[in-house]
C-alpha positions as CSV (number, residue, x, y, z in Angstrom):
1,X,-34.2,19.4,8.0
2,X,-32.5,18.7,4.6
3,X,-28.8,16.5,5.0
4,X,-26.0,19.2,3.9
5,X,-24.8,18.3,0.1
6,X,-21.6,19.0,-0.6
7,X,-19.3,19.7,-3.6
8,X,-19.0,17.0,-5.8
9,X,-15.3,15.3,-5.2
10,X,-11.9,16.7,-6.3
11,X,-8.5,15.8,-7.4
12,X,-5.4,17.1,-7.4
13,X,-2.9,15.0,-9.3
14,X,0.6,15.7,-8.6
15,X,2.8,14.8,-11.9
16,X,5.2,12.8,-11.9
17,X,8.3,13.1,-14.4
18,X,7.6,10.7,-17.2
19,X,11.1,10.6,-18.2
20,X,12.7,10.4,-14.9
21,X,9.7,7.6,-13.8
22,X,11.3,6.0,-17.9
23,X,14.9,6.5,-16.9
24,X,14.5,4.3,-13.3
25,X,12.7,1.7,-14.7
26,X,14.7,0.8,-17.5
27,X,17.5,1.0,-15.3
28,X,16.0,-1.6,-12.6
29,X,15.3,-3.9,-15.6
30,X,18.8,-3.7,-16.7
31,X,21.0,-3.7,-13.6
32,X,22.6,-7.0,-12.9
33,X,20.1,-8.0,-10.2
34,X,17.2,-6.4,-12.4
35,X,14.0,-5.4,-10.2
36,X,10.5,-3.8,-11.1
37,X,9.1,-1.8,-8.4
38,X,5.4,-2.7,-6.7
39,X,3.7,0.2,-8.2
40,X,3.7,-1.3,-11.8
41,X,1.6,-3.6,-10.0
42,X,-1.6,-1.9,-10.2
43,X,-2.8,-1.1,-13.4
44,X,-6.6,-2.0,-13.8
45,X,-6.3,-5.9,-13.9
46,X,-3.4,-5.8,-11.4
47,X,-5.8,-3.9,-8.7
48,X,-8.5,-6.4,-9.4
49,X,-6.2,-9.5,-9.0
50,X,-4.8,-7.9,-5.7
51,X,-8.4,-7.6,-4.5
52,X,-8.7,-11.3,-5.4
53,X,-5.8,-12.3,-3.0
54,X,-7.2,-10.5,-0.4
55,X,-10.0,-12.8,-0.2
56,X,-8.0,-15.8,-0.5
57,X,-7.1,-18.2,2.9
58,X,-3.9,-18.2,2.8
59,X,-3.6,-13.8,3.2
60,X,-4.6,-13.5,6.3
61,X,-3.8,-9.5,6.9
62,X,-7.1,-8.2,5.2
63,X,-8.8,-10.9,7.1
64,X,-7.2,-10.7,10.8
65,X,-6.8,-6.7,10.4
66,X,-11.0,-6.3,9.6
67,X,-11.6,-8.3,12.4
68,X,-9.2,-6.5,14.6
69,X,-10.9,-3.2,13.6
70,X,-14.2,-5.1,14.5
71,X,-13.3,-5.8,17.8
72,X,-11.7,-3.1,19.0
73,X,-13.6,0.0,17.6
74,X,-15.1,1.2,20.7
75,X,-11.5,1.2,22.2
76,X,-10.0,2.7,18.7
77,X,-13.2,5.4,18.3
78,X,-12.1,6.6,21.7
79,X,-8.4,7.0,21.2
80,X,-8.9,8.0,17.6
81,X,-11.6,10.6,18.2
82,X,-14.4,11.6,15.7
83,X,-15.1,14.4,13.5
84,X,-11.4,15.4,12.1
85,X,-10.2,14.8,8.9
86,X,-9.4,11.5,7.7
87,X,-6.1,11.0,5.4
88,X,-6.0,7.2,3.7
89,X,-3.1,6.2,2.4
90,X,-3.0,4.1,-0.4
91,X,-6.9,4.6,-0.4
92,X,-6.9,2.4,-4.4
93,X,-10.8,2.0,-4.9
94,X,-11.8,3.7,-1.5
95,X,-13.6,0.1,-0.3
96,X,-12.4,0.3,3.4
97,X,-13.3,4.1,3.2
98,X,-16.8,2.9,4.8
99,X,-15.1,1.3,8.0
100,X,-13.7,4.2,8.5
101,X,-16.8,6.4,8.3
102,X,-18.1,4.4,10.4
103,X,-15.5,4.2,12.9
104,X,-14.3,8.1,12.6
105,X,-17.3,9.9,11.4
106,X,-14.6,12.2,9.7
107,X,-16.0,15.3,8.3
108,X,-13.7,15.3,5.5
109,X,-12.1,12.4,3.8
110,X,-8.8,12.4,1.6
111,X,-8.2,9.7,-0.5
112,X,-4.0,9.5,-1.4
113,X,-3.3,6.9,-4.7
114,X,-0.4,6.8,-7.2
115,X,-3.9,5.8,-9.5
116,X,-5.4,8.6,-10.5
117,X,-7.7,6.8,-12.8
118,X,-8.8,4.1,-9.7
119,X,-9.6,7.8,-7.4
120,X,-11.5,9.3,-10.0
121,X,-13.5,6.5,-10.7
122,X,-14.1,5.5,-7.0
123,X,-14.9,8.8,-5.3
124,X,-17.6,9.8,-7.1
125,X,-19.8,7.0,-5.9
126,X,-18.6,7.0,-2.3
127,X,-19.6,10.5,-2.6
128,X,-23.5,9.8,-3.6
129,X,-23.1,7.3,-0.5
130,X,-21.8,10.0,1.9
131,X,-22.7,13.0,1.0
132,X,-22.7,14.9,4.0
133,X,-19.0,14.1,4.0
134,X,-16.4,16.5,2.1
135,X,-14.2,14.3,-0.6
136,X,-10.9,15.4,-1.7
137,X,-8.4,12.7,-4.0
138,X,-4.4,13.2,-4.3
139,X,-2.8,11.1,-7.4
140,X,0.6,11.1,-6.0
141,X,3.2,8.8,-5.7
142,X,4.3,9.0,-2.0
143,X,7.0,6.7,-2.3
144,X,8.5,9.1,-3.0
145,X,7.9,11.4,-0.3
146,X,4.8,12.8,1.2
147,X,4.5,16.2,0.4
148,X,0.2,17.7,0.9
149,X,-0.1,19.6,3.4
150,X,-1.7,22.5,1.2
151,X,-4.0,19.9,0.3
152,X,-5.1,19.5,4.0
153,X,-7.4,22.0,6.0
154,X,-4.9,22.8,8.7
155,X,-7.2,21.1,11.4
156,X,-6.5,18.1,13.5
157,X,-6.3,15.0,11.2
158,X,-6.5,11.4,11.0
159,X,-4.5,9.1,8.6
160,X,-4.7,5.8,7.9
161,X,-2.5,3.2,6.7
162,X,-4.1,0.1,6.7
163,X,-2.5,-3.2,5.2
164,X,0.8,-3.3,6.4
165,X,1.6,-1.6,3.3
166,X,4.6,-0.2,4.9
167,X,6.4,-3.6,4.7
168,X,6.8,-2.7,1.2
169,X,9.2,-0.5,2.6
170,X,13.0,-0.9,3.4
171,X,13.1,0.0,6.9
172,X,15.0,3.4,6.6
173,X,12.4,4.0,3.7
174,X,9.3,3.6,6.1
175,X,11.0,5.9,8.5
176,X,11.5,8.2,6.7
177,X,7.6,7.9,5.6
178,X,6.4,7.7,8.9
179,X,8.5,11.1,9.5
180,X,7.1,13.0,6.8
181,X,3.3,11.6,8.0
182,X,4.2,12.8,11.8
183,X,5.5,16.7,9.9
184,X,1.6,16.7,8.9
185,X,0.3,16.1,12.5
186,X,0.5,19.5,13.1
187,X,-2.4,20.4,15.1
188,X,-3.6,18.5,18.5
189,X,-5.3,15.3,18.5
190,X,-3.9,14.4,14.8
191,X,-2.2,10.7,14.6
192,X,-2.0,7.6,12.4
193,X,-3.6,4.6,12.5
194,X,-1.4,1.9,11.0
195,X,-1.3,-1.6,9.8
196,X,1.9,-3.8,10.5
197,X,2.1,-7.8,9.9
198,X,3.7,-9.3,12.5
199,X,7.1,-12.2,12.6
200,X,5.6,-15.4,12.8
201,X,5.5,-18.7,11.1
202,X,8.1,-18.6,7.6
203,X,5.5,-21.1,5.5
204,X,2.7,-19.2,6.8
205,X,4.0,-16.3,5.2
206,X,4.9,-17.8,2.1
207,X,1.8,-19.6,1.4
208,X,0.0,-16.2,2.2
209,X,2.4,-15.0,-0.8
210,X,1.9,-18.0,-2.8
211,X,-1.6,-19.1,-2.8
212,X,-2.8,-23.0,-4.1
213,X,-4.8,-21.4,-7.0
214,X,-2.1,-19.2,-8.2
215,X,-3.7,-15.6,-7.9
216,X,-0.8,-14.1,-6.4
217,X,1.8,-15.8,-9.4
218,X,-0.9,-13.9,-11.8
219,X,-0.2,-10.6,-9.9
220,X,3.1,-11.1,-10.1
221,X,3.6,-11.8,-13.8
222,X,0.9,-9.3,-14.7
223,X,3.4,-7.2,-13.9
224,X,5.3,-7.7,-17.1
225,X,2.1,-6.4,-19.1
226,X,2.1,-3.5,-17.7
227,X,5.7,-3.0,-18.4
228,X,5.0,-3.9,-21.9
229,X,2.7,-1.2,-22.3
230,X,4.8,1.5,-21.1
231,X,8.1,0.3,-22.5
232,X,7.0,-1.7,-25.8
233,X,8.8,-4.8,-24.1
234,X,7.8,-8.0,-25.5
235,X,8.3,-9.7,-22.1
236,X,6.6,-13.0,-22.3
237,X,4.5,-13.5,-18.5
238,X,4.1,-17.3,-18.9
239,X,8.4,-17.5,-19.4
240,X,8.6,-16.3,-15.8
241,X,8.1,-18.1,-12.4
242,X,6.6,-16.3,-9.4
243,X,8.6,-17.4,-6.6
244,X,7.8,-16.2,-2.7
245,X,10.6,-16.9,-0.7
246,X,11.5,-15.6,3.4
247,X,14.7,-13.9,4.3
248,X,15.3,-14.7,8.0
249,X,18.1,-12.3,8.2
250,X,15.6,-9.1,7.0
251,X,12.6,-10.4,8.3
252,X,11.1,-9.9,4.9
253,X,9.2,-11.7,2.3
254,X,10.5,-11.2,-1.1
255,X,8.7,-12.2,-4.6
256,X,10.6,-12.7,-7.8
257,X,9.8,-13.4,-11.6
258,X,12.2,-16.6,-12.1
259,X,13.2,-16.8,-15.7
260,X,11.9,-20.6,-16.8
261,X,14.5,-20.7,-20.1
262,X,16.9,-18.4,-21.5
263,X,15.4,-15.8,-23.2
264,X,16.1,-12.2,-24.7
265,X,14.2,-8.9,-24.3
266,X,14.7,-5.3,-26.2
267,X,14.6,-3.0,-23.7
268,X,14.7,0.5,-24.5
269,X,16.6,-0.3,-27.4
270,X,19.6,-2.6,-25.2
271,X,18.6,-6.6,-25.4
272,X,19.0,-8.1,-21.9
273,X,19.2,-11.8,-21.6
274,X,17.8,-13.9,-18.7
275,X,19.4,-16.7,-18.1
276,X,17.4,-20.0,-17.0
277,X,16.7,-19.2,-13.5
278,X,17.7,-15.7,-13.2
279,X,14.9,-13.6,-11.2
280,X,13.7,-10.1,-11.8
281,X,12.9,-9.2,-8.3
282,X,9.5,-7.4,-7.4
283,X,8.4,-6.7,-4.1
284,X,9.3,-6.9,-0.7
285,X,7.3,-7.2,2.7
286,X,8.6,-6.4,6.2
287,X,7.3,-8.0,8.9
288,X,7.9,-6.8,12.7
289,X,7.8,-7.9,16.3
290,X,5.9,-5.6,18.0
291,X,8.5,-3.6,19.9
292,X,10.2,-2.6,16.8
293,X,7.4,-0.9,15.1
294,X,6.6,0.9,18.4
295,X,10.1,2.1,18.4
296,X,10.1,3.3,15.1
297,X,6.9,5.2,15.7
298,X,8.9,6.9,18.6
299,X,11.7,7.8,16.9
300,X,10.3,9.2,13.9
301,X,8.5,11.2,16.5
302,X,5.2,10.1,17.6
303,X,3.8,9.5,20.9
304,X,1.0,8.0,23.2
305,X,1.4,4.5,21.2
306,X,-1.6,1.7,21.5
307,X,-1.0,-1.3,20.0
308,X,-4.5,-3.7,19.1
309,X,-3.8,-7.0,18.0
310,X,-6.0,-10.7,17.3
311,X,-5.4,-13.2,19.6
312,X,-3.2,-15.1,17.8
313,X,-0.9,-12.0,17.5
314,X,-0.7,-12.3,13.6
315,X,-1.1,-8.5,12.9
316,X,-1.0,-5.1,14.9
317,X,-2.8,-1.8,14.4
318,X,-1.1,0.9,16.2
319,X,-2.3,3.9,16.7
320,X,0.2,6.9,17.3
321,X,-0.6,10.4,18.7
């Protein structure tokens, strides 16, 4: 019996307002403690230096939460289930979307990415892989709010988070994320399956933020590029530092762009002047023991929490009913 083909993939790209999306970061840039946000990370070299660090020794998530998968996917399969649809969040190319066929068996698989460019490029190909397998792509920026449930098939679904990329989060910003994932479990045996990097070791977790060979200071002043592009800026990467440094207090990593002389930029017509030392912040991570996630889980209204860790207890998967 022939395999079932299906439809080649689609996407559904959800707009965002290019002057509002103008307006903020213009703003961010000028404010008195100016600040980029992580998205205008990823344009195409920015993805490919992130996959970069994620091979590197010192980031140990990718690493530790792979193996963790590894090791407990019997245990996950069975909690998890098989044959639903599988949501990922943050899917960028679609290279863990394998693991999780493999894991899940999903039926359908929806791939979520601010990059609409990155989806269209990656699900094709994942489709000629899979093609018994149903492929749908959202371009959205869910930072914003999740918002696709007409998108979905109104059956019970899966999605997946992996990465800890909710540490990029403020904490009332990832509850209110996690919230608007559980209003989309709406049919039995739905859940998420979520990545979280654990409190441990401060220089651990800035050398996994600032790596001996410097890929992670390229990510960070690539940055600047990309804002170039949008803004006509003539922001100069090499004038800035990337600094990693941990806040005890928020239990966060943060990473800056560290002016290294005084220098002005034209932005959107106002000239701003860094001073020698003056940062532009970038990105934050969050990192959480293990009963704070759980409770945040519970709160924002999830239930029937496992929690699968390494033995070292550098990084948790939970998964959440």
């Amino acid at each position: 019996m022939r395999a079932p083909v299906m439809a080649a993939p689609t996407i559904r790209a959800y707009a965002l307002d290019p002057v509002d999306e103008r307006r903020a970061l213009v703003e961010g840039l000028l404010a008195p403690h100016a600040s980029i946000s992580p998205k205008y990370f990823y344009d195409a070299r920015g993805g490919d230096l992130f996959a970069s660090i994620c091979r590197l020794p010192e980031y140990y998530p990718t690493r530790v939460e792979a193996a963790i998968l590894e090791r407990h996917r019997l245990a996950l399969r069975d909690v998890v289930g098989t044959r639903k649809e599988l949501v990922d969040l943050g899917a960028g190319d679609c290279a863990k979307a394998p693991r999780w066929f493999d894991l899940f068996a999903p039926t359908r698989y929806v791939a979520v990415d601010i990059a609409r460019d990155t989806l269209a490029r990656a699900l094709p190909a994942l489709a000629a892989r899979y093609p018994a397998v149903d492929m749908h792509g959202i371009a959205v920026d869910f930072s914003r709010g999740l918002d696709i449930a007409r998108d979905l098939r109104g059956s019970a679904a899966t999605f997946v988070y992996p990465g800890s990329s909710i540490g990029n989060f403020a904490p009332q910003d990832a509850f209110a994320l996690l919230r608007s994932i559980r209003a989309h479990c709406v049919v039995a045996g739905s859940g998420l399956l979520i990545g979280v990097d654990t409190k441990k070791d401060p220089a651990r977790l800035v050398a996994a933020y600032d790596d001996a060979d410097g890929v992670t200071a390229a990510f960070d002043r690539n940055v600047l590029l990309h804002v170039n592009r949008i803004l006509g800026t003539r922001f100069d990467p090499e004038a800035f530092a990337h600094v990693a440094r941990y806040d005890e207090t928020h239990s966060r990593i943060e990473m800056h762009l560290e002016a290294r002389v005084r220098q002005a930029v034209v932005i959107d017509g106002a000239t701003r002047t860094f001073e020698h030392g003056e940062r532009i912040h970038t990105e934050n991570s969050y990192k959480y023991a293990l009963e704070e996630f759980g409770a945040m889980l519970a709160h924002a209204g999830f239930g029937g929490v496992r929690v699968f860790q390494d033995d070292e207890r550098d990084f948790a998967v939970y998964y959440a009913a």
